[in-house]
KOLTIKE-5553 format. One record per residue: x, y, z of N, C-alpha, C, O in turn; residue in one letter. Coordinates in steps of 0.001 Angstrom, whole numbers, padded with zeros to 6 digits, always signed. Atoms other than C-alpha are relative to their C-alpha. Example, Ala and Ser with C-alpha at 12.3 -4.5 7.8 and 13.67 -1.06 7.14 Angstrom:
KOLTIKE-5553
+000890-001190+000000+012300-004500+007800+000900+001200+000000+001936+001181+000665A;-000820-001190-000060+013670-001060+007140-000770+001090+000730-000261+002198+000899S;
END
This chain:
KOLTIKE-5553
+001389+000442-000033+006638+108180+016819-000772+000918+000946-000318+001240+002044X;+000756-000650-001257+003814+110196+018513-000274-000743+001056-000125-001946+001269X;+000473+000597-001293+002548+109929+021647-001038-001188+000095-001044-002270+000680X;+001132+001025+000207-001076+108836+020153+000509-001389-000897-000107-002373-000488X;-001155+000955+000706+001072+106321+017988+000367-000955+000771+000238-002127+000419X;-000524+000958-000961+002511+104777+020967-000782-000555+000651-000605-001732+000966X;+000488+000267-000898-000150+104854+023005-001099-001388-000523-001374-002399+000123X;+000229+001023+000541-001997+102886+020414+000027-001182-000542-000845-001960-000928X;-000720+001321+000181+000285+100365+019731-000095-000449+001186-000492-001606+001052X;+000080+000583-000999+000299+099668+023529-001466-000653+000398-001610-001844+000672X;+001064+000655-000203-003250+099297+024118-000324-001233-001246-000863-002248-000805X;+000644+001212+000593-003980+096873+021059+001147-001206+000301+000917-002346-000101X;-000560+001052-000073-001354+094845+021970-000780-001152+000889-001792-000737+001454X;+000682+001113-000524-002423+090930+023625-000162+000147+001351-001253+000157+001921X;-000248-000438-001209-001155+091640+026757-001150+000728+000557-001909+000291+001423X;+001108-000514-001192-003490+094315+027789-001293-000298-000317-002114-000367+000597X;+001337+000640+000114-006436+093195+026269-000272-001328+000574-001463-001561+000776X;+000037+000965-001293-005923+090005+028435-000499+000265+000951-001533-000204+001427X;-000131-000743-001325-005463+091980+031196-001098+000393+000140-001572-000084+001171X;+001176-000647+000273-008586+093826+030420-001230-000966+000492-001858-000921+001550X;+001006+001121-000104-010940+090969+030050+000308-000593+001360-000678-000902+002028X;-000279+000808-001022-009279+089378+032904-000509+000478+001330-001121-000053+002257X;+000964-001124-001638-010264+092210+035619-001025+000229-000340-001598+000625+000675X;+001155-000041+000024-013492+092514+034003-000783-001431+000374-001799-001363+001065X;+000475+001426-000367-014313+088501+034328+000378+000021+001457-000334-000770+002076X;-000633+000397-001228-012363+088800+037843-000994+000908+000940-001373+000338+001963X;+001225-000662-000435-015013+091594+039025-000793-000204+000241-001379+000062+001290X;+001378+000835-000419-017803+089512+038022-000014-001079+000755-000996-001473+001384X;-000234+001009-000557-016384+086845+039301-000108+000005+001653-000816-000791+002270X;+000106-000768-001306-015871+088531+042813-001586+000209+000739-001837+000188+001944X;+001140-000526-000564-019615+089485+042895-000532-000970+000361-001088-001017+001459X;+000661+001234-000161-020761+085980+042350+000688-000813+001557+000079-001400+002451X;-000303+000471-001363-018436+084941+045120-001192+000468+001437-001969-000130+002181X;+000896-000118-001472-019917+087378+047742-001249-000076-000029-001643+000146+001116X;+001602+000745+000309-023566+086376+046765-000032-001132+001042-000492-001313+002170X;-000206+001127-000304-022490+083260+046941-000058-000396+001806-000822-001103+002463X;-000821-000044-001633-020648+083661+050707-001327+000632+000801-001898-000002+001688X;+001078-000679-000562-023331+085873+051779-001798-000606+000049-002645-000769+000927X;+001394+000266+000226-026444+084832+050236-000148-001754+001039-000835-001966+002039X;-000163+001159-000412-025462+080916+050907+000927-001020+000848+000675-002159+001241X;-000913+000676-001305-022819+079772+053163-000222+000649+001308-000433+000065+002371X;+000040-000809-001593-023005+082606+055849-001601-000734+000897-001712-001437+001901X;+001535+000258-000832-026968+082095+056798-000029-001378+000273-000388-001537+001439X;-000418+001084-001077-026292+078270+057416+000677-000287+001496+000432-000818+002579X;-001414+000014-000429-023231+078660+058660-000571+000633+001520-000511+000029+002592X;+000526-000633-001248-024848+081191+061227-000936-000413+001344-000991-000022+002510X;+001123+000838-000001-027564+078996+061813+000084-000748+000872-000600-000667+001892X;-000621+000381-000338-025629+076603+062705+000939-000229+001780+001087-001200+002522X;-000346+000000-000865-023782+078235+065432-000868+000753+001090-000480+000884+002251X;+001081+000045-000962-026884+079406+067031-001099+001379-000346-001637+001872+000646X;+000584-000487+000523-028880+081851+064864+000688+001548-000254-000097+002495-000198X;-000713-000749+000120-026108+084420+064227+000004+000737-001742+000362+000380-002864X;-000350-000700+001308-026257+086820+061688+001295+000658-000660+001287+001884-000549X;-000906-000884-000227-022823+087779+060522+000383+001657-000455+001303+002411-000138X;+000133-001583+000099-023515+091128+059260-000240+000977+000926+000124+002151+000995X;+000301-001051-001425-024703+092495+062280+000890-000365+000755+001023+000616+001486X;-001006+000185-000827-022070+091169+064202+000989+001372+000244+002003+001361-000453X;-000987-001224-000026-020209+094590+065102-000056-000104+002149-000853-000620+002932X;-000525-000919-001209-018837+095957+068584+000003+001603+000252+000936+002334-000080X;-000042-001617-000241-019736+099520+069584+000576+000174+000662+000445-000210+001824X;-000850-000779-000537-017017+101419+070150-000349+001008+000694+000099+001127+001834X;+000549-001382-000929-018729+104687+071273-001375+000029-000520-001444-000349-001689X;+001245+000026+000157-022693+105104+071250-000161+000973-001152+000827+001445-001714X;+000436-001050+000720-024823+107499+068942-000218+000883+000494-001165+000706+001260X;+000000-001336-000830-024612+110866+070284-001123+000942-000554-000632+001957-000059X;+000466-000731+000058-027522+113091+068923-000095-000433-001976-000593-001478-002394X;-000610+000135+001513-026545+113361+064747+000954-000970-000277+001099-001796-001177X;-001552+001024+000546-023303+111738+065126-000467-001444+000470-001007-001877+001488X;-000198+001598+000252-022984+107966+063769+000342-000641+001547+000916+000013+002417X;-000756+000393-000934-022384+105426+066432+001595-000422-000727+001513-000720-001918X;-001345+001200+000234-018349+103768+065947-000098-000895+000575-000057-001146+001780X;+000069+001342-000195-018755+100587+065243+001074-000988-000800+001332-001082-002000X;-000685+001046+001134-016421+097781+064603-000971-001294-000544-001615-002179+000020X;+000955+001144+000688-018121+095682+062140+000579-001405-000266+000394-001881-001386X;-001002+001419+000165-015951+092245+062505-001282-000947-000679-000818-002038-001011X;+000731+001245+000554-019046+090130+061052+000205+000351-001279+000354-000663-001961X;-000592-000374+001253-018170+091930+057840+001145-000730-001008+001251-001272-002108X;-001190+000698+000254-014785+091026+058192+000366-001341-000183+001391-001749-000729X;+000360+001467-000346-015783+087491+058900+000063-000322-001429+000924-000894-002097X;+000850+000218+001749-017980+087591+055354+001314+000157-000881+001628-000764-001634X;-000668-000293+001040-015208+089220+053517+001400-000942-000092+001886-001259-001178X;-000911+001221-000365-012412+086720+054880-000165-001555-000923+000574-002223-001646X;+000820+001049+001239-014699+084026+053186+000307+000164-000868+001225-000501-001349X;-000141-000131+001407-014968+085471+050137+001097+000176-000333+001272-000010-001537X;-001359-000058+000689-011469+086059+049800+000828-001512+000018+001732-001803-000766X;-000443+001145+000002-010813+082382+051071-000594-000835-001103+000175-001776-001298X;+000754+000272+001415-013196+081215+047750+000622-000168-001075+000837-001166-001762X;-000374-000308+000694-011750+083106+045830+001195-000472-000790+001416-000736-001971X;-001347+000772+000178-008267+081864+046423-000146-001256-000443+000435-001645-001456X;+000389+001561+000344-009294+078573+046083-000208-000326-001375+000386-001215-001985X;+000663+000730+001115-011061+078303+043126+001216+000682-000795+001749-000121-001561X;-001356-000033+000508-007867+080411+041812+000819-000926-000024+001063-001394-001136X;-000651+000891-000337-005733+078042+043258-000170-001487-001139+000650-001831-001990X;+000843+000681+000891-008074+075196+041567+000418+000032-001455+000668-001004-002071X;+000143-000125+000918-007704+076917+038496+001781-000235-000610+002056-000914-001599X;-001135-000203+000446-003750+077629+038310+000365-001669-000044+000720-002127-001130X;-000135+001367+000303-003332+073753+039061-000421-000596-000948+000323-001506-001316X;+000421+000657+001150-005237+072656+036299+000912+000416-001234+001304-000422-002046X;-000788-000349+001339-003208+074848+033637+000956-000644+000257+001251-001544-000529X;-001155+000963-000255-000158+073498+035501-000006-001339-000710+000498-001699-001774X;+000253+001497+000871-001129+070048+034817-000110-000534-001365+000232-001589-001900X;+000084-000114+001537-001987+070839+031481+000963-000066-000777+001111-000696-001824X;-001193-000225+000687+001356+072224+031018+000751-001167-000060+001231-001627-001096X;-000786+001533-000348+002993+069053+032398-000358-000733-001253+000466-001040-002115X;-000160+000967+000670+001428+067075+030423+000319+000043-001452+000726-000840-002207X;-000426+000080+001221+001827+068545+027514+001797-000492-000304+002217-001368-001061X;-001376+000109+000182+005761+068868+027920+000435-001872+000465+001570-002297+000250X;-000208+001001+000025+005516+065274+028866+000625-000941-001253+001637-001597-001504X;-000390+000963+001196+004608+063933+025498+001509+000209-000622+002290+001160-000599X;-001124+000710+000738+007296+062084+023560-000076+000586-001323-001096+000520-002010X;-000077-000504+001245+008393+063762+020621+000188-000626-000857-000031-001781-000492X;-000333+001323+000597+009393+061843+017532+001518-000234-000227+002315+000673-000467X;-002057-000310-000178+013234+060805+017569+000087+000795-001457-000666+000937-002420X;-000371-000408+001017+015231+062515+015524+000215-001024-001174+000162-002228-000926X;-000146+000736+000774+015848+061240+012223+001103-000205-000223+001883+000694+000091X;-001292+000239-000101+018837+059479+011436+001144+000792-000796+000705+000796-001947X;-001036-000597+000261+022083+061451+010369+000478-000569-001593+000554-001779-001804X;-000903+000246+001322+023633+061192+006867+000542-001095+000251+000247-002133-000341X;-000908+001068-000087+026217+059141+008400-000309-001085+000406+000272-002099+000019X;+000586+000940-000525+024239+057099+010285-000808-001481-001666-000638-002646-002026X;+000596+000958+000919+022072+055799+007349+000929-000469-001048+000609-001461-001703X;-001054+000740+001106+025645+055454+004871+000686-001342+001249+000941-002438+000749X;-000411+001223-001270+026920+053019+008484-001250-001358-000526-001116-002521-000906X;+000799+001075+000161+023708+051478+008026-000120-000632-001477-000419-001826-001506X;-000008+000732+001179+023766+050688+004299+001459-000772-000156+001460-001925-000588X;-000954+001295+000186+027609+049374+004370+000253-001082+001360+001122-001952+001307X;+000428+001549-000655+026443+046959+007734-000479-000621-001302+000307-001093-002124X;+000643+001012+001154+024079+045343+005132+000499-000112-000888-000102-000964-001542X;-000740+000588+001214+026532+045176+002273+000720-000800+000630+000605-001945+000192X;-000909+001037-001162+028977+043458+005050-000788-001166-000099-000274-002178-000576X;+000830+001208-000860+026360+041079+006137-000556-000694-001141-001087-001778-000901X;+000121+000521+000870+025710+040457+002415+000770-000959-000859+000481-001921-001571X;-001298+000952+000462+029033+039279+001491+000346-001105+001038+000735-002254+000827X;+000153+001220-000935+029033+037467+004403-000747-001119+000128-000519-001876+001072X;+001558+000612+000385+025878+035498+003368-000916+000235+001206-001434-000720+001785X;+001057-000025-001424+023738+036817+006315-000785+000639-000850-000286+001058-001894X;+000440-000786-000115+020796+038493+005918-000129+001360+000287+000704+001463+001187X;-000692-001298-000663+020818+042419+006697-001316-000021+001244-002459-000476+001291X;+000735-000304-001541+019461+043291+010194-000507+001120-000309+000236+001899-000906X;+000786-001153-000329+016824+045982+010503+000791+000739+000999+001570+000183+001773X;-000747-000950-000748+018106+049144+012207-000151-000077+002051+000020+000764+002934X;+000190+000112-001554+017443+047765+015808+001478-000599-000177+002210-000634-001166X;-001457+001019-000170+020546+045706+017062-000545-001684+000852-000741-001906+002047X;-000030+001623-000707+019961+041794+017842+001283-000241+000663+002366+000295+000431X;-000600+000339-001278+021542+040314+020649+000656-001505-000619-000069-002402-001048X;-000810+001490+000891+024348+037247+019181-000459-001164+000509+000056-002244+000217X;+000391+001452-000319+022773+034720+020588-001749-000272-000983-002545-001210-000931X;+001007-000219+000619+020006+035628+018388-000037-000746-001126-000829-001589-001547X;-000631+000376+001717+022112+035209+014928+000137-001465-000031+000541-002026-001050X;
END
């Protein structure tokens, strides 16, 4: 088989077109988080603890010298991005539990019994010839309890 041959059987397969869609929805998904984290939890949140912005939150390491950048550690960043990755997990989390559950319950349901065996249903037709010569009635395929009869 060629190369282009192979390579085309691999990409149309389910698998990566899953995969595909899945990091493209997981991208957007990502953006809406840090919106989310940024636009609406942080500026409360900041608010909160006494008008803190966490984006500006950094530590200068060494000043601005002329041209050169100051070094800065930007930990309010890290703060933001901590969030959004704690979200993220979550509503993952959220999500994998629900299929779980799903799965459960499906494998829960009760299947239907099997059906009875050859031998089973020739047992059950010579009970009821027995129970005929006997003058009884024949019993349905449950079993009554002799204090019944």
């Amino acid at each position: 088989m060629s190369l282009l041959k192979e390579f085309k059987a691999f990409a149309v397969k389910g698998n990566v077109v899953d995969m595909a869609v899945g990091i493209i929805i997981g991208a957007a998904f990502g953006k809406i988080v840090s919106s989310f984290v940024g636009d609406v939890i942080m500026p409360p949140l900041g608010l909160l603890i006494g008008g803190v912005d966490f984006t500006n939150l950094a530590l200068v390491l060494k000043p601005a010298q002329g041209d050169t950048p100051a070094v800065v550690l930007a930990y309010g960043k890290f703060i933001q991005t901590v969030v959004d990755f704690l979200i993220v997990a979550f509503a993952i989390f959220m999500g994998v539990k629900v299929i779980n559950r799903l799965k459960h319950e499906e494998a829960k349901k009760p299947s239907e019994p099997p059906a009875p065996s050859k031998e089973e249903v020739l047992l059950g037709e010579i009970r009821d010839l027995l129970k005929e010569q006997n003058g009884k009635p024949p019993v349905a395929a449950s079993v009554t309890p002799p204090s019944a009869q």
